[in-house]
VOVEX-459419 format. One record per atom (N, C-alpha, C, O): residue in one letter; x, y negated, z negated. Coordinates in steps of 0.05 Angstrom, whole numbers, padded with zeros to 5 digits, always signed. Atoms other than C-alpha are relative to their C-alpha. Example, Ala and Ser with C-alpha at 12.3 -4.5 7.8 and 13.67 -1.06 7.14 Angstrom:
<atoms>
a+00018+00024+00000;a+00246+00090-00156;a+00018-00024+00000;a+00039-00024-00013;s-00016+00024+00001;s+00273+00021-00143;s-00015-00022-00014;s-00005-00044-00018;
</atoms>
This chain:
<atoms>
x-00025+00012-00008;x+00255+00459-00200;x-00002-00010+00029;x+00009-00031+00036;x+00003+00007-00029;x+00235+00456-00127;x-00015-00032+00005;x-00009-00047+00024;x+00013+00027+00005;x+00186+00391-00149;x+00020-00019-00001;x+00018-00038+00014;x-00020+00028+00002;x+00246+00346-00171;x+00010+00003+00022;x+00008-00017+00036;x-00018+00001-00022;x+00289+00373-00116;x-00016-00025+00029;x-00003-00041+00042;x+00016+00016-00008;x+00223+00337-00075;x+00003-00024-00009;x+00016-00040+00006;x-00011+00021+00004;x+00229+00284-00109;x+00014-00018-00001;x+00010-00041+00003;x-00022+00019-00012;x+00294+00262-00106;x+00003-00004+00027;x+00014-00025+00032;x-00004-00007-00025;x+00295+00276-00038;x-00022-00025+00019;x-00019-00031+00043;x+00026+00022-00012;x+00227+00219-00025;x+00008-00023-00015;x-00004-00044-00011;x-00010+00033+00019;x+00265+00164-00075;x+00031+00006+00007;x+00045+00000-00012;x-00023+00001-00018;x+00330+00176-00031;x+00013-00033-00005;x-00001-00051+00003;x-00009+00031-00010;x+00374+00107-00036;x-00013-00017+00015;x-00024-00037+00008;x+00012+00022-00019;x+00351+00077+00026;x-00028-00008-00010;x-00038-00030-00007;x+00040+00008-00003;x+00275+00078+00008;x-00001-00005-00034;x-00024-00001-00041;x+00008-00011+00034;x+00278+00078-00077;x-00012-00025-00005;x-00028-00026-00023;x+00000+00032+00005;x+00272-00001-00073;x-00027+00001+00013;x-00041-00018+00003;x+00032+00008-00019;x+00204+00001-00030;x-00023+00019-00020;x-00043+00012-00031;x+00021-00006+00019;x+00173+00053-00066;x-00001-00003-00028;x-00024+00000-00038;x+00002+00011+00022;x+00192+00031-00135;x-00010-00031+00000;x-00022-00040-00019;x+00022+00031-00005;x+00164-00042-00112;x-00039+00008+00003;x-00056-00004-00011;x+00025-00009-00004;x+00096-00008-00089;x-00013+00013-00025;x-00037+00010-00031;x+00013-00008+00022;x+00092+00030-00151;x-00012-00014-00015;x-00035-00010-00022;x-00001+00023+00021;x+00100-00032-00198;x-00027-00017+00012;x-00036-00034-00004;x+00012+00014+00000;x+00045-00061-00156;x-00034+00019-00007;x-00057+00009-00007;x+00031-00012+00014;x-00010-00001-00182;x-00007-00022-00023;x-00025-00038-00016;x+00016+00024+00019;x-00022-00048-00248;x-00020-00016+00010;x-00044-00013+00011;x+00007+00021-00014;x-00035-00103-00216;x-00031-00001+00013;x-00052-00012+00007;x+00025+00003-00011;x-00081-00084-00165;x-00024+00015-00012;x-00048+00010-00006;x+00025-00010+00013;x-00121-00039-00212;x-00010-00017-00022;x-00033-00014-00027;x+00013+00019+00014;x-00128-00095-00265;x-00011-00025+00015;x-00027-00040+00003;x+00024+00021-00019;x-00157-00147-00204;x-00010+00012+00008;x-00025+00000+00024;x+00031-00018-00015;x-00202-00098-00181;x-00013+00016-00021;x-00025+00036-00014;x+00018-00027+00028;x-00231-00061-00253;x-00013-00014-00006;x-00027-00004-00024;x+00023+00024+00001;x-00273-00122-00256;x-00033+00027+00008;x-00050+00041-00005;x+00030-00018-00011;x-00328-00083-00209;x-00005+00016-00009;x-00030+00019-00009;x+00003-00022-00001;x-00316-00021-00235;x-00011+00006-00029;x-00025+00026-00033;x+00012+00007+00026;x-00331-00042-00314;x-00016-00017-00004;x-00012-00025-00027;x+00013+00011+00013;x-00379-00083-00319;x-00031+00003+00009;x-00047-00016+00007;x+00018-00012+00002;x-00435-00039-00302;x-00020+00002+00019;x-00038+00020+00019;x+00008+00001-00020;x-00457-00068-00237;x+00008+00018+00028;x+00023+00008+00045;x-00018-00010-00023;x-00439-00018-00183;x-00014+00005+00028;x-00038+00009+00030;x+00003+00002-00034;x-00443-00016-00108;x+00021+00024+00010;x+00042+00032-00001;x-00012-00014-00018;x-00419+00031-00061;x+00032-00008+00002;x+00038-00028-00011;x-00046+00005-00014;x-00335+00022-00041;x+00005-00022-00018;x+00029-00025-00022;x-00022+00024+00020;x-00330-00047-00095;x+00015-00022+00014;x+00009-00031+00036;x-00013+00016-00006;x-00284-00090-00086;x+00034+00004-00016;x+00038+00006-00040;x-00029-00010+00002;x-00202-00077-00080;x+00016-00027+00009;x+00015-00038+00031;x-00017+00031+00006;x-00155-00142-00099;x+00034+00025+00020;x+00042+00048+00019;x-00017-00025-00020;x-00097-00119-00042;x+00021-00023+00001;x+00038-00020+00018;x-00022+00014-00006;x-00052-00182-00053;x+00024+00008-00016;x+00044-00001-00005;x-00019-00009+00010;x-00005-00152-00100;x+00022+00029+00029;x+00044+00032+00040;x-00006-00012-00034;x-00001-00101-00038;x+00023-00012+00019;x+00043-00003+00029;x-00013+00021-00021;x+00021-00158+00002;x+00022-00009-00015;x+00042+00004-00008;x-00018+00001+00014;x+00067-00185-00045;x+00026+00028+00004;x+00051+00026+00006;x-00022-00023+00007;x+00100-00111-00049;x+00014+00006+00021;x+00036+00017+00023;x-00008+00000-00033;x+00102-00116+00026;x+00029-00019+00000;x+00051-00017+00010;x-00026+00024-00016;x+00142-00180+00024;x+00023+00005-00020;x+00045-00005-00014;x-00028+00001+00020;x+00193-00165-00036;x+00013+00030+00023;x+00038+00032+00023;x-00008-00029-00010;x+00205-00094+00008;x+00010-00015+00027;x+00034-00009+00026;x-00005+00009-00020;x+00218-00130+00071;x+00022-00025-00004;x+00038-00031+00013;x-00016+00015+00006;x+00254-00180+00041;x+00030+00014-00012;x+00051+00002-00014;x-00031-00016+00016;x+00311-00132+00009;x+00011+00013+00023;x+00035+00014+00029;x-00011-00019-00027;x+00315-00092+00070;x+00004-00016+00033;x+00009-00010+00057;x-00007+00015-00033;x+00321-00147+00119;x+00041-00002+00001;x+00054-00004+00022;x-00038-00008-00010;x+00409-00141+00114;x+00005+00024-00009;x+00026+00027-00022;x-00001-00023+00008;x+00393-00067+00103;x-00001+00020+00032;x-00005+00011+00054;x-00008-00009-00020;x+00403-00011+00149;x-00029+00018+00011;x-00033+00031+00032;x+00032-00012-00003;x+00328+00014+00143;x-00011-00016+00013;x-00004-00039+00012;x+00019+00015-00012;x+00273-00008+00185;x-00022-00025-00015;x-00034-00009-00030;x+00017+00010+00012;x+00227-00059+00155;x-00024+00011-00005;x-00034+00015-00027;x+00030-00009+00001;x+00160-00030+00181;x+00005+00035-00021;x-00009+00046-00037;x-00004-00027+00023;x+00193+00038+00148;x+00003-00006-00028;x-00007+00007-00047;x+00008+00014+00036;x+00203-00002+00082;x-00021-00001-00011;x-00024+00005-00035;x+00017+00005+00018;x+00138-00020+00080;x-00028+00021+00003;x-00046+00022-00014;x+00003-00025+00006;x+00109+00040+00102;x-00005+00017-00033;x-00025+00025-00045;x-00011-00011+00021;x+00141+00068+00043;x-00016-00020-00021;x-00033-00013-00038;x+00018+00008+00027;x+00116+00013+00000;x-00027-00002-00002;x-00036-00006-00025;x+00030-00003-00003;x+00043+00016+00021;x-00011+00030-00002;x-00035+00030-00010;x+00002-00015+00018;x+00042+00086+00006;x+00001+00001-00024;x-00021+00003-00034;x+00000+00002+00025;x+00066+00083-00060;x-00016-00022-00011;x-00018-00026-00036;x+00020+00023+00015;x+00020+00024-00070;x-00027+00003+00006;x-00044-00010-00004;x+00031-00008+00001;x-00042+00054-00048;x-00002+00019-00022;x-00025+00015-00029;x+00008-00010+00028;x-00045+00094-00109;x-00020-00019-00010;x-00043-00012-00004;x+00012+00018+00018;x-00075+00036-00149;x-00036+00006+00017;x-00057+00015+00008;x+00020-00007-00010;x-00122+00037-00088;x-00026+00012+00000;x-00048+00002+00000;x+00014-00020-00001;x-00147+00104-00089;x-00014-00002-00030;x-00038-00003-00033;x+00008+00001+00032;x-00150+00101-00170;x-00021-00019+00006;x-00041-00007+00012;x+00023+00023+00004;x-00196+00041-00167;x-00026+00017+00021;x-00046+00024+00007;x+00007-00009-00009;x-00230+00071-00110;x-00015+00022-00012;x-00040+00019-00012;x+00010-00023+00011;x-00247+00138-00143;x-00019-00005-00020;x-00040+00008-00023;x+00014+00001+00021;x-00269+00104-00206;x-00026-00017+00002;x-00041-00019-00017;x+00016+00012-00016;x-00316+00064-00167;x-00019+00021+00005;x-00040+00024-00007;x+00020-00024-00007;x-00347+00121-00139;x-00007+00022-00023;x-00029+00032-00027;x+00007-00019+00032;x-00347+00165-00201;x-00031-00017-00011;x-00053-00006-00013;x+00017+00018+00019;x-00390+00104-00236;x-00027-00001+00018;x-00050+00000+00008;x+00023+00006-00028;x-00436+00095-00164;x-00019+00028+00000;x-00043+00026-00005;x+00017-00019+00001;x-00458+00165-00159;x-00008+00014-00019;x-00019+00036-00015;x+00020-00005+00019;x-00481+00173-00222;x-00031-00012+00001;x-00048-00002-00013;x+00027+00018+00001;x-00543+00129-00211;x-00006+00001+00029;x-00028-00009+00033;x+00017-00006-00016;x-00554+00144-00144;x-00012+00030+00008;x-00002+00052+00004;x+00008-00026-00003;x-00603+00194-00118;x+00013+00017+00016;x+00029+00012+00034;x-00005-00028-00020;x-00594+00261-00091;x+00014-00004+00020;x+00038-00010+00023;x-00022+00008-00020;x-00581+00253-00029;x+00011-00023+00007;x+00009-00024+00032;x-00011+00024-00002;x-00547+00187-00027;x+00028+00005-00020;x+00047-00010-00017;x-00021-00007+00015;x-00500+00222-00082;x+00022+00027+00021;x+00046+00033+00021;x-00008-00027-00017;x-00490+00282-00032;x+00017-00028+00031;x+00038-00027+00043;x-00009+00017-00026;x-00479+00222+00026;x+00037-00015-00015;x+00059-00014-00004;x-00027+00018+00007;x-00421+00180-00022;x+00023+00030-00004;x+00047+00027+00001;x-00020-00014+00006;x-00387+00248-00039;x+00014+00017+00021;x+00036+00027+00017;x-00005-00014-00026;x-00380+00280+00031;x+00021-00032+00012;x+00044-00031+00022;x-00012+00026-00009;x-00356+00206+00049;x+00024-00007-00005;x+00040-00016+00011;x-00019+00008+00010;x-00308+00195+00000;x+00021+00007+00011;x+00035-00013+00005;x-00027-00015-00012;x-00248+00228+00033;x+00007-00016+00023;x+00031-00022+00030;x-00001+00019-00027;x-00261+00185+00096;x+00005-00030-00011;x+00021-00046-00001;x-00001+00040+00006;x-00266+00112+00061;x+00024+00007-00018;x+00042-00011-00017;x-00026+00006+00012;x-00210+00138+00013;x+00032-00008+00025;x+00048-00026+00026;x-00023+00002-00022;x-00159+00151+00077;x+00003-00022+00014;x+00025-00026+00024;x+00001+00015-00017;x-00180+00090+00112;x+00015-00027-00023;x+00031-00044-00015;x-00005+00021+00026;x-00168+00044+00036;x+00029+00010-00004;x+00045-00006-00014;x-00031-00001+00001;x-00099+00084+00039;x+00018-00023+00032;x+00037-00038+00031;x-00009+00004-00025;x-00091+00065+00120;x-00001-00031-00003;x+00016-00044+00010;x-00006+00026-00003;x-00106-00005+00105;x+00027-00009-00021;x+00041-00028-00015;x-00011+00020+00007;x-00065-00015+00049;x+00031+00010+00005;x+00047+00004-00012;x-00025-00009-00014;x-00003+00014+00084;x+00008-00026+00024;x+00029-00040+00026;x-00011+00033-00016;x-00015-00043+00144;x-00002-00020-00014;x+00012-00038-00005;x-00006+00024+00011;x-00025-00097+00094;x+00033-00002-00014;x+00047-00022-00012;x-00035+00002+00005;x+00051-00076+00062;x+00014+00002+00029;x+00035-00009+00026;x-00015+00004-00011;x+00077-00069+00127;x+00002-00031+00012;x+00021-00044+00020;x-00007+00026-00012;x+00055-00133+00149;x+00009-00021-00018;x+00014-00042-00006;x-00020+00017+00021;x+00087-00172+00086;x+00023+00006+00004;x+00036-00013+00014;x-00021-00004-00017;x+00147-00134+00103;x+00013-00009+00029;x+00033-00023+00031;x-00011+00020-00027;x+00154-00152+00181;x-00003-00030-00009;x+00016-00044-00006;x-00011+00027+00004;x+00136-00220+00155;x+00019-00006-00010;x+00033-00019+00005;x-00020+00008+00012;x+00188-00229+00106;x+00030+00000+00020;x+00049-00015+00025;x-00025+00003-00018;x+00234-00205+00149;x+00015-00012+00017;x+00039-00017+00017;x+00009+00020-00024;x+00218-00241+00209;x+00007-00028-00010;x+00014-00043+00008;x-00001+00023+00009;x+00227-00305+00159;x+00025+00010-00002;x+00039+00005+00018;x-00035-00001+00004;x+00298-00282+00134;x+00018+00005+00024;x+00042+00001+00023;x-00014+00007-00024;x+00322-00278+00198;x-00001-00021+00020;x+00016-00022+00038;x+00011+00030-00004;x+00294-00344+00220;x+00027-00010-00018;x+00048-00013-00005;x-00007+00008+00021;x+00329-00368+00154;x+00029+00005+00011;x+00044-00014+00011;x-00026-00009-00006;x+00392-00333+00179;x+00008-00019+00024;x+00032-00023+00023;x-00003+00008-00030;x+00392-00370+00249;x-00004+00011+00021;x-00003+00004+00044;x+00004-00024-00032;x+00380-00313+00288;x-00032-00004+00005;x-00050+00004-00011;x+00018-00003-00006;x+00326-00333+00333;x-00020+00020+00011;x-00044+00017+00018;x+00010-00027-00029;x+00319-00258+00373;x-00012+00018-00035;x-00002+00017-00057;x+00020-00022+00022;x+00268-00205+00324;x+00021+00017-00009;x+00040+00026+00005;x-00021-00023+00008;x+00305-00161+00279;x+00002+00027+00024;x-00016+00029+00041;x+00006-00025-00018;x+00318-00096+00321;x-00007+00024-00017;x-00012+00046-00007;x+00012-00021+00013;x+00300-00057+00262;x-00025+00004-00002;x-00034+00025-00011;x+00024-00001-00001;x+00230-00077+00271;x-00009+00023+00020;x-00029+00037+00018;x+00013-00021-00019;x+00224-00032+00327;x+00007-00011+00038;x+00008+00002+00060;x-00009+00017-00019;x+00245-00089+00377;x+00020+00002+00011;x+00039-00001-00005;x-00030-00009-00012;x+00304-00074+00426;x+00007-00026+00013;x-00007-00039+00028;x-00018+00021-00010;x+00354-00126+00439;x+00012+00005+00029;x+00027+00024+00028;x-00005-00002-00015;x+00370-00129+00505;x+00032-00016+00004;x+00036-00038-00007;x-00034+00015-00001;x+00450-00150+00522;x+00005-00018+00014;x+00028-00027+00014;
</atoms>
């Protein structure tokens, strides 16, 4: 019971829209990036398709720009829930890699993994935030207001 209580509590109103955008963009980025990971050729870290990412950035930034939430906290939120796909692709990458390499080079990718996974979450957290501040940054353009949202983090001076 304590798990849902968690959960409702991390898909709260303000944020349900960013991380249900981020979620919707796992598909995505794990069907442009399962290329590397099936077809038998494998390399170290692969290759991770991160524009659905970006995309999830700018629909999240775009809802929350006449919202009372921050942008970069929108997309925050949605670059978490959208590194999933990430990590998944990520993992299955390395699953397939250190089967065929030796010893220690299997001992080097598995000690590693924890570090290139956090950094493949850390990036794709600033690629949604920065679709977010963009979008935002544009709908308030769009609005007429030439001064930066102040939800970005930016203080309006009087």
């Amino acid at each position: 019971m304590n798990g849902i209580k968690t959960l409702r509590s991390l898909t709260s109103d303000p944020l349900r829209f960013a991380i249900l955008v981020g979620l919707t963009s796992i598909p995505f980025t794990v069907v442009l990036s399962w290329g590397m990971v099936a077809d038998g050729t494998y390399a170290v870290g692969g290759r991770i398709s991160g524009e659905f990412v970006f995309v999830a950035g700018l629909l999240s930034g775009y809802y929350y720009s006449n919202k009372s939430v921050k942008a970069t906290r929108a997309g925050l939120w949605t670059g978490l829930a959208a590194s999933l796909g990430t990590l998944l692709v990520f993992l299955a990458n390395s699953a397939g890699t250190v089967g065929t390499l030796s010893t220690g080079w299997a001992v080097v990718a598995i000690v590693g993994t924890p570090v290139v996974a956090a950094l493949g979450i850390g990036l794709s957290v600033l690629v949604a935030v920065a679709g977010a501040v963009i979008s935002n940054r544009a709908m308030s353009w769009f609005r007429g207001s030439d001064e930066p949202d102040h939800r970005d983090g930016h203080v309006q001076e009087p």
